[in-house]
matplotlib code that plots the C-alpha trace (Angstrom):
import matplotlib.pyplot as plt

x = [-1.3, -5.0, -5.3, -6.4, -9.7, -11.4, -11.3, -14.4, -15.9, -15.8, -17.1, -15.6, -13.7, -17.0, -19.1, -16.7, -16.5, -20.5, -20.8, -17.9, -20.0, -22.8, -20.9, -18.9, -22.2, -23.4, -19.9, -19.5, -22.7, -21.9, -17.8, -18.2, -19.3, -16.2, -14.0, -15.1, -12.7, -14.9, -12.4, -14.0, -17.6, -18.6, -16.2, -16.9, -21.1, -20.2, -23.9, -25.7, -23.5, -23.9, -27.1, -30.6, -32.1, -32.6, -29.8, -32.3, -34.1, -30.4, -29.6, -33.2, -32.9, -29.3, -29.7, -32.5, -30.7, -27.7, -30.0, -31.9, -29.0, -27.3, -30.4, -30.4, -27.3, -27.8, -30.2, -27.3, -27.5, -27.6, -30.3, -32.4, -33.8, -36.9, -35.2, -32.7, -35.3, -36.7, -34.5, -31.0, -30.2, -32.2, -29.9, -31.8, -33.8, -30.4, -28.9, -30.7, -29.5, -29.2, -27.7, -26.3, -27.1, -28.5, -31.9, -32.9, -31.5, -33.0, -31.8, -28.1, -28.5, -29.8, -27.1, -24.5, -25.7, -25.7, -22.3, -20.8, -18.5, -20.9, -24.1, -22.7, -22.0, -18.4, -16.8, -16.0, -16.7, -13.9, -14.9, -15.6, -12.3, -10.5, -12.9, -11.9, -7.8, -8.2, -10.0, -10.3, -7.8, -9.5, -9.7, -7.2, -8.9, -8.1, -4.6, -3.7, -1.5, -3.7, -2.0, -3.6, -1.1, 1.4, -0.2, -3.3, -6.7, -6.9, -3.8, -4.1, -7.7, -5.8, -3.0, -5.2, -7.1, -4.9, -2.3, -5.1, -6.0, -1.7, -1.1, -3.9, -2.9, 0.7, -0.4, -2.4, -0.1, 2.8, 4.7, 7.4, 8.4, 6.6, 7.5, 5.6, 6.0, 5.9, 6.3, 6.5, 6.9, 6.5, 3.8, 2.3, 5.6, 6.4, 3.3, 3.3, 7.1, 6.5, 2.8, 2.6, 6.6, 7.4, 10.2, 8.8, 11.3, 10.0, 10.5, 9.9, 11.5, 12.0, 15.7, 13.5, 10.8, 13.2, 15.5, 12.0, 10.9, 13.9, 14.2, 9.9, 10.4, 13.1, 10.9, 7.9, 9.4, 10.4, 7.3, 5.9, 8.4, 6.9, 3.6, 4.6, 6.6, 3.6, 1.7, 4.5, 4.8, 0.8, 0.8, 3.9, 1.9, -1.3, 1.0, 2.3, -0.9, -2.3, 0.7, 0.2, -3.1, -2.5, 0.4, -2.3, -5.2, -2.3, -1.4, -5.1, -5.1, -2.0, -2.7, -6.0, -3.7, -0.7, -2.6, -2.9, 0.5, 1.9, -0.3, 1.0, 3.4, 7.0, 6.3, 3.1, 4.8, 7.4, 4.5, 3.4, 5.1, 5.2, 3.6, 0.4, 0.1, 1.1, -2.1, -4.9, -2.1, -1.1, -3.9, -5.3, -1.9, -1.7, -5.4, -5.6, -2.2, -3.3, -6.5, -3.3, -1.4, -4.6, -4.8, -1.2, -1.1, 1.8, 0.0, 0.5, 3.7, 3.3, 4.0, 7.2, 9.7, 8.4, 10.9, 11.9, 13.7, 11.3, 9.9, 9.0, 7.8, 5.4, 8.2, 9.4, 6.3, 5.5, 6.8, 10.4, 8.4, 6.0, 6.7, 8.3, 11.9, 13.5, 16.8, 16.8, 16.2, 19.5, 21.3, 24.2, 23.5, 26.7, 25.3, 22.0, 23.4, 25.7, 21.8, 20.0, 22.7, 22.6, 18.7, 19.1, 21.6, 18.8, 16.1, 18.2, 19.2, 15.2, 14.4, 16.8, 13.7, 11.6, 12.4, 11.5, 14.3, 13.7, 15.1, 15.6, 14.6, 12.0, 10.0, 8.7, 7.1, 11.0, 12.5, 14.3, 13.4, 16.8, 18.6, 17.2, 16.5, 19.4, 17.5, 14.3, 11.8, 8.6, 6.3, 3.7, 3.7, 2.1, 0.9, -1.3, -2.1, 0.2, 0.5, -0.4, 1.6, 2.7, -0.3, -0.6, 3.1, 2.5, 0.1, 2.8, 5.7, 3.3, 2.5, 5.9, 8.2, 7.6, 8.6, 5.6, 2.6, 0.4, -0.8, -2.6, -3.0, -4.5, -4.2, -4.8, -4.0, -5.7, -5.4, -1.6, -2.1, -0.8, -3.2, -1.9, -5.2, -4.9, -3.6, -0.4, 3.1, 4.0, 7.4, 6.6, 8.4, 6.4, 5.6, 3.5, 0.8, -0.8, -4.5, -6.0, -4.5, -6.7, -7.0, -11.0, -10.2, -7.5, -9.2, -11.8, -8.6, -10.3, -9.6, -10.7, -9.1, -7.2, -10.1, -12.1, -9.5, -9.0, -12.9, -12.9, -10.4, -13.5, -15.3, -18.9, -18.8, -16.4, -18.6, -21.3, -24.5, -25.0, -21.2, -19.0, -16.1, -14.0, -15.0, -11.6, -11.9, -16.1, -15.7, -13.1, -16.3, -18.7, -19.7, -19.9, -21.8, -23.3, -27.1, -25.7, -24.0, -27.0, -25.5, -22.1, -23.1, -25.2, -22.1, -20.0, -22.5, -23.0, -19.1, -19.2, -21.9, -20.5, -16.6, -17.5, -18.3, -14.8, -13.1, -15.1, -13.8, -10.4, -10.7, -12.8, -9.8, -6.9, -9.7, -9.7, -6.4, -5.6, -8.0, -6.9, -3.6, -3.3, -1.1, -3.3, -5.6, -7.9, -8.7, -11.1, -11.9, -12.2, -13.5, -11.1, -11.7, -14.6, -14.7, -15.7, -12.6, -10.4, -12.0, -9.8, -11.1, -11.1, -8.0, -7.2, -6.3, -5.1, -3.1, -0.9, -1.7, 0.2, 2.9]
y = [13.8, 13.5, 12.5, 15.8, 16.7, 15.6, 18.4, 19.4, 17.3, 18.7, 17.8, 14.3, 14.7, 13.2, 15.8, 18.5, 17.4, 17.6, 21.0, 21.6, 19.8, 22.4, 25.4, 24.6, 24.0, 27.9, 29.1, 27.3, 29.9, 32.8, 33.3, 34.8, 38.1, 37.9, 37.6, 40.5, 43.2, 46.7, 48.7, 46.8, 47.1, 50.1, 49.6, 45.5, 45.8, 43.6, 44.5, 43.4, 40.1, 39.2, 40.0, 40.3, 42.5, 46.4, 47.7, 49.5, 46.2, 44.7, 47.3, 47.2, 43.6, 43.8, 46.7, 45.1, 41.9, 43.6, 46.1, 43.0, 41.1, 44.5, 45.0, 41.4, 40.0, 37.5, 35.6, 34.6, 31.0, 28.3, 28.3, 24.9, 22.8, 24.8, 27.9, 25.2, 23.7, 27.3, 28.1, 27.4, 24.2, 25.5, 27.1, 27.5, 30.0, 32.4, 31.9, 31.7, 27.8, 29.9, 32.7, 32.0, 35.6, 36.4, 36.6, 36.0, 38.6, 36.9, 33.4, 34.9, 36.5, 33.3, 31.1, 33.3, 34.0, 30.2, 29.3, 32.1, 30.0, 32.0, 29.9, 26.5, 25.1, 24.1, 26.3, 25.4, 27.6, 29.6, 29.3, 25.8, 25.1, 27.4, 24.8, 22.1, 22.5, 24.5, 21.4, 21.9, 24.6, 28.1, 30.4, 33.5, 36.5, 40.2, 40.6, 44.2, 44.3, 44.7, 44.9, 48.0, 49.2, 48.7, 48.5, 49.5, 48.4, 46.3, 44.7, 44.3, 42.4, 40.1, 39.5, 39.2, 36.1, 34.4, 34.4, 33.0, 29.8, 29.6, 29.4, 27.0, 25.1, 24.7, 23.6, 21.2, 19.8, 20.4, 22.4, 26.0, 26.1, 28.1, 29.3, 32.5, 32.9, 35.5, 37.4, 40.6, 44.0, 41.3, 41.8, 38.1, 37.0, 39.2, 39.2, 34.9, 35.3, 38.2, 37.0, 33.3, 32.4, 30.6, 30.6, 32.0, 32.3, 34.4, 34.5, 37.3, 37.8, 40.8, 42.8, 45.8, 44.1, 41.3, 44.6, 46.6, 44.1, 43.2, 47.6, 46.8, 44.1, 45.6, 48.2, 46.3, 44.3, 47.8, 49.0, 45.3, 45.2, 48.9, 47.2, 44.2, 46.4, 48.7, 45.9, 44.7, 47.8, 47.8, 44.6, 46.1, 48.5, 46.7, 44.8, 47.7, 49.1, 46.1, 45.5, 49.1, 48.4, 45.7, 47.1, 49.9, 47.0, 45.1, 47.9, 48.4, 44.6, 44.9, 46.8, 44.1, 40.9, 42.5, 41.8, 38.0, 37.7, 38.9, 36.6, 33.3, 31.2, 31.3, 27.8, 29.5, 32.4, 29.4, 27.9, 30.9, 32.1, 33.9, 31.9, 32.1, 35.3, 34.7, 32.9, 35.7, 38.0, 35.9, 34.3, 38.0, 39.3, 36.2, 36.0, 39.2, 39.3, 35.8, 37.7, 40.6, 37.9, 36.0, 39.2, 39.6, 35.6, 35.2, 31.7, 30.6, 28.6, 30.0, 33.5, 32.3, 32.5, 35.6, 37.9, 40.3, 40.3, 41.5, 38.0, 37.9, 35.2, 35.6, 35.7, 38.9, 40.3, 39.5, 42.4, 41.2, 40.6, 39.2, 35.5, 33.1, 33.2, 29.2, 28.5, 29.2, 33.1, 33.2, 32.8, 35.7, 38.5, 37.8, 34.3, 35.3, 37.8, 35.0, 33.2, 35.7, 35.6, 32.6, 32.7, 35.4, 33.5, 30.9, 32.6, 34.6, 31.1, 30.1, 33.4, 32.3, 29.4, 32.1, 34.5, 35.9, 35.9, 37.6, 35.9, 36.6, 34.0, 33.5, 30.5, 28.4, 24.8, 23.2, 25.5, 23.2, 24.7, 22.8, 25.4, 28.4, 27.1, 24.6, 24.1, 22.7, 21.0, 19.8, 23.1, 24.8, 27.0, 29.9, 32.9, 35.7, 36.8, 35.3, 36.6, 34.5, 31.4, 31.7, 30.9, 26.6, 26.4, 26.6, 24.1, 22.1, 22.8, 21.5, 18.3, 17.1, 18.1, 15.3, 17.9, 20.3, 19.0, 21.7, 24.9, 27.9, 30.0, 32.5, 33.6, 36.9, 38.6, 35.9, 37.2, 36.2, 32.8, 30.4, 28.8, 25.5, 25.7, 29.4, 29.0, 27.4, 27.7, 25.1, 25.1, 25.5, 23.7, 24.8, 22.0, 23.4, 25.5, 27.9, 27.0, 23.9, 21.9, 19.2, 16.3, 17.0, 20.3, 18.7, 16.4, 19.1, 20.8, 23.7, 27.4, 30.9, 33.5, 36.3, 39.0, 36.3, 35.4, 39.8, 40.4, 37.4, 40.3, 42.2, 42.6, 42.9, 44.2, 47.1, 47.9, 50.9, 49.6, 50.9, 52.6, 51.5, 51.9, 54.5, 57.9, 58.8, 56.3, 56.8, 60.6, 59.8, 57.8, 60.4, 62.8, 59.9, 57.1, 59.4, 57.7, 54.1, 54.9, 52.7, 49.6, 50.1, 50.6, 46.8, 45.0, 45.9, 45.2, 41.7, 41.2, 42.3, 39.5, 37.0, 37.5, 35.2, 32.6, 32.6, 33.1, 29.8, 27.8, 28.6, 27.5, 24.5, 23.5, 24.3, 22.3, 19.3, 19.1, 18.6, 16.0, 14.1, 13.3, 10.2, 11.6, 14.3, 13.8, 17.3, 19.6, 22.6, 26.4, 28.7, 32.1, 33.7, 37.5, 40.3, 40.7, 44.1, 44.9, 41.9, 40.9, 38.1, 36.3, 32.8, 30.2, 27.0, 25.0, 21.9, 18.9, 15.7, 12.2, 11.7, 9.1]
z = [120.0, 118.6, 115.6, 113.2, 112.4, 109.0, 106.5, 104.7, 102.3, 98.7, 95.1, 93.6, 89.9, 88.0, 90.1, 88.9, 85.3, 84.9, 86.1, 83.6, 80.9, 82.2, 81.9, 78.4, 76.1, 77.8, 76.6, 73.6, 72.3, 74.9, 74.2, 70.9, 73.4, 75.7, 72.7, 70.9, 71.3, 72.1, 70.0, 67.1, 68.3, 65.5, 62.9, 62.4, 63.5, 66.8, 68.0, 64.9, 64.5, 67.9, 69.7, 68.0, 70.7, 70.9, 73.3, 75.3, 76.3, 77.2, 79.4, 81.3, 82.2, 83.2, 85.3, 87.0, 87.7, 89.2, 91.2, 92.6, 93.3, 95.4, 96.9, 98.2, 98.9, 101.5, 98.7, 96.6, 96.5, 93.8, 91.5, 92.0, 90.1, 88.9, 87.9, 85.7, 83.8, 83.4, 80.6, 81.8, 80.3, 76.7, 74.7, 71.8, 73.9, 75.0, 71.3, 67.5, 66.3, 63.1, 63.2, 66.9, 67.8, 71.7, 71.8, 75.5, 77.7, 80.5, 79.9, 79.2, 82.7, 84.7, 83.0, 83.6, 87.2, 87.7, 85.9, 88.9, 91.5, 94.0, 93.0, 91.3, 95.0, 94.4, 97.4, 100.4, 103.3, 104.4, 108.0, 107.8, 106.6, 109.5, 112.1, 110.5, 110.7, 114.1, 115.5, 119.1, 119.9, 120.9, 118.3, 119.0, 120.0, 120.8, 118.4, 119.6, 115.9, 112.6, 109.4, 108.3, 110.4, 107.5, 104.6, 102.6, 103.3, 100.5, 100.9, 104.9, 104.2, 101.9, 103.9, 107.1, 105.3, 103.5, 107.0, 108.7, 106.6, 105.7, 109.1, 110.4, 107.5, 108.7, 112.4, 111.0, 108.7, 111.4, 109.0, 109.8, 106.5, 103.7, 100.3, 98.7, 95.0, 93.6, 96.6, 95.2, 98.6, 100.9, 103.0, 103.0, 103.8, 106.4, 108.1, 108.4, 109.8, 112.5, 113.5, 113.3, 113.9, 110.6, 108.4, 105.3, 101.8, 99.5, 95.8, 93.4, 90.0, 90.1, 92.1, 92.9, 94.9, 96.5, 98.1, 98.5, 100.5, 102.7, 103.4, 103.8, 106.4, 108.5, 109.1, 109.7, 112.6, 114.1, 114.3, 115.0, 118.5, 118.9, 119.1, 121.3, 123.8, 124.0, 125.0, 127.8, 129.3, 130.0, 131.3, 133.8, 134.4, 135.5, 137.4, 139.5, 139.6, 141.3, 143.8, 145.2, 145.6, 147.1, 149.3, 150.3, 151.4, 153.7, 155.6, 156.5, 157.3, 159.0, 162.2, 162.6, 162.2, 164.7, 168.1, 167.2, 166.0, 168.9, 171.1, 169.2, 170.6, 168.7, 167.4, 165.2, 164.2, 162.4, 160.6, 159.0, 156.0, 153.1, 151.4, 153.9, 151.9, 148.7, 147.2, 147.5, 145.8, 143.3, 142.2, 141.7, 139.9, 138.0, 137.2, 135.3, 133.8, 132.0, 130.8, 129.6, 128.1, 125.9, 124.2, 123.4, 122.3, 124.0, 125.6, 121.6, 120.9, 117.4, 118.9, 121.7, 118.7, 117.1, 115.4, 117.9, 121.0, 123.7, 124.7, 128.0, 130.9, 133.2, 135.9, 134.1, 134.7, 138.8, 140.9, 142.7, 145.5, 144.4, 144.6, 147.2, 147.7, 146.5, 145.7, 142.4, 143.9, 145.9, 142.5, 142.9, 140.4, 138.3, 137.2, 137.2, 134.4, 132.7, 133.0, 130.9, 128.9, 127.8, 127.6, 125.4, 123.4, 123.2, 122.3, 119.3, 117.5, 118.1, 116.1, 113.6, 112.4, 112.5, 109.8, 106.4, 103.6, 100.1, 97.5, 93.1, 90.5, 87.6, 88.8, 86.4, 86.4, 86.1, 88.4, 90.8, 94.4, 95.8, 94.0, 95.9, 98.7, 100.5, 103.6, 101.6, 104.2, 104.5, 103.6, 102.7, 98.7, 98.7, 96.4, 97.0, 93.7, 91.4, 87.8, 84.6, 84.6, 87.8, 89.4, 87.3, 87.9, 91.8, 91.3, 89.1, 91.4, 94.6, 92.9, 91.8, 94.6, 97.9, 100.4, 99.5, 101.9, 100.8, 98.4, 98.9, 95.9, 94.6, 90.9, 88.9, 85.5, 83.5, 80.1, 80.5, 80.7, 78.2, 76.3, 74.4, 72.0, 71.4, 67.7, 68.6, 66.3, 64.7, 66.0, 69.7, 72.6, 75.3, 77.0, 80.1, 79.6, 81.9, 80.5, 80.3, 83.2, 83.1, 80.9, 80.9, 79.2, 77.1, 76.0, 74.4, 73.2, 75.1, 74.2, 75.7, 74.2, 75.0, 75.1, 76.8, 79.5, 79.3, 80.6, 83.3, 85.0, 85.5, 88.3, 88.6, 92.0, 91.2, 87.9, 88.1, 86.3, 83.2, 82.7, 79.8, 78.6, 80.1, 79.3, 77.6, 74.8, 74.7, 73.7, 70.7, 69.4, 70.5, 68.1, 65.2, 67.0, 69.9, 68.4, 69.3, 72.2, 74.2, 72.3, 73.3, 76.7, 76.6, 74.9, 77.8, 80.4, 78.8, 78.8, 82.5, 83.4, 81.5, 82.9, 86.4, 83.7, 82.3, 86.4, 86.9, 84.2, 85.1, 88.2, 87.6, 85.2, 88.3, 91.0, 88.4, 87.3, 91.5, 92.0, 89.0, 91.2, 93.2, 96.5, 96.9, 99.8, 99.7, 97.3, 97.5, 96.1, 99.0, 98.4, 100.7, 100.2, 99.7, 96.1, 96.5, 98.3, 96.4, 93.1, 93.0, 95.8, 95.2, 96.2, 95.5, 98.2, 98.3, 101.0, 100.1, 101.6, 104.6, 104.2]

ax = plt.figure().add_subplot(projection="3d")
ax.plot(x, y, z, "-o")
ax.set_aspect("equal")
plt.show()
């Protein structure tokens, strides 16, 4: 076996804790903003303690930077070293030293633009990674079975992605086995055990979603074998087509070829055989059937064991005639029934690896995985949008159990993280925290905020420019403050840019916290998703040393 191909390189720990440094003196000024709750915008003066510009000028600039950047999307790159020492690294210019009110607009929207994940450089390249684990093997192509068949758009584009890394990410690491917390209706789970063949356990605390998603599943692989025998029965019948055809051009061939038989001797009539035929037909029958079975996969040994029972062979596909008569032919049709039998008998306990089993229990960093799962192997943990704490005790979990080899999460629902700085009782045994993970940010005793850790929910892409707060809550404030209604509308907006800001430290904090521990091999970010379709995008992905 060749040996596996070297994984991308990403950022070293000291790399990672300077563009921290970077983005914790811009916060340190700008997090008084994000932690501003709106309901209190009138009623405390938020606008006059906090910014020191006229609304009207906020919104201009920050309407113009988010038209420029929609305008021009390819551009997004990071800033370079001009545009840094043109105000980015000067806080004095963005915030009074005084007063520590915003005064540059522009300088608030360049730093935060920078401290985005998108333009600080520390992603790795989603397809870059897929080359890197698929190393020489062909890329699969033509998958007749999309998973917007069964689910939403949004969903099916997550699923779709995340699959696709998970699963090159278990060939590579020669892993079956995977564990998805925080399951919840099952659709990751299901899709990794009925595309890609492996035995996925997925856990969800929650009774409803675990029996959701086993009545979900069973009628996913229905209409999944739907699919699949779909596809056989065109391949049949391209296989049928062809041997009439073909049955059609050798009885024009016939009549030409009969006056030459006749004249050979007995002796050359015994050297010719079926097989003098067989070539030109099968090489055209198998030719085109293997183009059939490349777009079905079925050449993929991920895809032999798949959760259905309509797995065929190319034999099952050639007419009965259609290849040469051996031994193994003359079988009497009583054992060649006992024969498919027992294939079938074969092929149902193969199945058995391959399967997806929904299971109840509250998961946190302590939870012994032993306990819920007795056949524990080497595997890959999982989570496609895992909720608050769920999402650093993956991370946990994956770094103190030996039989994890590798993580692929992505997080959401930040503002229920626990933070262990966030004005902690006195009395409190928590132990493990949902935010900071690292010992960088432990070591600054690091805290967001709840409103802060709140707006890095939102999404700049899935914000109109120049819309605040929803309209419901905006006309109970109407007829008293309809005058400053312009500097509500500019808070939010600055809240809105600022929010990637807060996303990035979080993740910064979960990249760090992984490279500060010696078995782990790689570590990286990978923005995995469109943010305008997933705003959550970004997952942390990380392998174990090989031992």
């Amino acid at each position: 076996m060749a040996a596996p191909c070297p994984l991308p390189a990403t950022h070293e720990l000291s790399t990672l804790h300077a563009k921290l440094q970077g983005l914790l003196r811009f916060l340190r000024e700008a997090l008084a903003i994000s932690n501003a709750h709106t309901v209190d915008f009138y009623t405390e003066s938020l606008w006059e303690q906090l910014v020191d510009l006229p609304p009207e000028r906020v919104l201009a600039v920050l309407r113009r930077s988010a038209a420029e950047t929609e305008a021009r999307p390819s551009e997004a790159r990071p800033l370079v070293e001009g545009e840094r020492e043109a105000g980015i690294t000067d806080f004095p210019k963005i915030f009074c030293e005084t007063s520590q009110k915003l005064v540059s607009v522009e300088g608030f929207a360049l730093a935060a633009k920078y401290y985005s994940i998108q333009n600080l450089g520390i992603c790795t390249p989603f397809e870059q990674l897929l080359v890197a684990l698929r190393g020489n093997q062909k890329q699969r192509t033509g998958e007749n079975v999309k998973p917007d068949e069964f689910m939403n758009l949004k969903k099916s584009h997550e699923v779709q992605a995340m699959s696709e890394v998970i699963s090159s990410v278990a060939e590579y690491c020669g892993i079956k086995q995977v564990i998805d917390l925080g399951s919840g209706k099952g659709y990751l789970s299901s899709f990794l055990s009925l595309k890609y063949g492996l035995k996925v356990y997925g856990i969800d605390s929650s009774n409803t979603n675990t029996h959701g998603a086993e009545e979900r599943n069973r009628k996913l692989k229905k209409h999944w074998k739907v699919y699949h025998t779909r596809s056989k029965l065109d391949v049949n019948g391209l296989v049928l087509k062809m041997a009439k055809e073909r049955k059609v051009q050798d009885g024009i061939n016939c009549k030409a070829d009969i006056e030459g038989d006749c004249d050979s001797s007995p002796a050359n009539q015994e050297e010719k055989s079926t097989s003098d035929f067989l070539p030109d037909f099968s090489g055209s029958v198998i030719s085109n059937i293997r183009k059939q079975m490349e777009n079905l996969h079925v050449h993929s040994h991920q895809e032999d064991n798949l959760c259905f029972g309509n797995a065929f062979s190319l034999i099952d596909l050639l007419p009965i005639n259609a290849i040469e008569p051996t031994s193994s032919c003359r079988i009497p049709k009583r054992k060649m029934s006992e024969a498919n039998k027992e294939r079938r008998k074969t092929t149902s306990k193969s199945n058995e690896s391959n399967m997806y089993s929904p299971l109840t229990s509250f998961i946190t960093a302590d939870s012994d995985l032993n306990d819920i799962i007795k056949d524990l192997e080497n595997c890959l943990m999982v989570g496609l949008h895992t909720c608050g704490d769920l999402a650093p005790n993956t991370l946990r979990i994956f770094t103190s159990k030996s039989e994890i080899k590798g993580v692929c999460s992505v997080g959401c629902c930040y503002h229920l993280l626990s933070e262990e700085f966030e004005n902690p009782p006195k009395e409190c045994t928590q132990q493990k925290w949902g935010f900071p993970m690292s010992c960088y940010l432990k070591e600054e005793r690091w805290c967001c905020g709840r409103n802060a850790r709140m707006s890095a929910c939102l999404a700049l892409e899935r914000v109109a420019v120049g819309r605040g707060l929803p309209e419901k809550i905006i006309m109970d404030y109407y007829e008293k403050y309809k005058p400053r209604m312009n500097e509500l509308e500019a808070f939010n907006m600055l809240k809105v840019v600022l929010a990637p800001c807060i996303e990035t430290l979080i993740l910064l904090d979960r990249l760090c916290y992984l490279k500060e521990q010696e078995d782990i091999a790689w570590s990286a970010l990978v923005k995995l998703f469109d943010p305008v379709k997933s705003p959550r995008c970004y997952a942390v992905i990380a392998l174990k040393k090989q031992q």
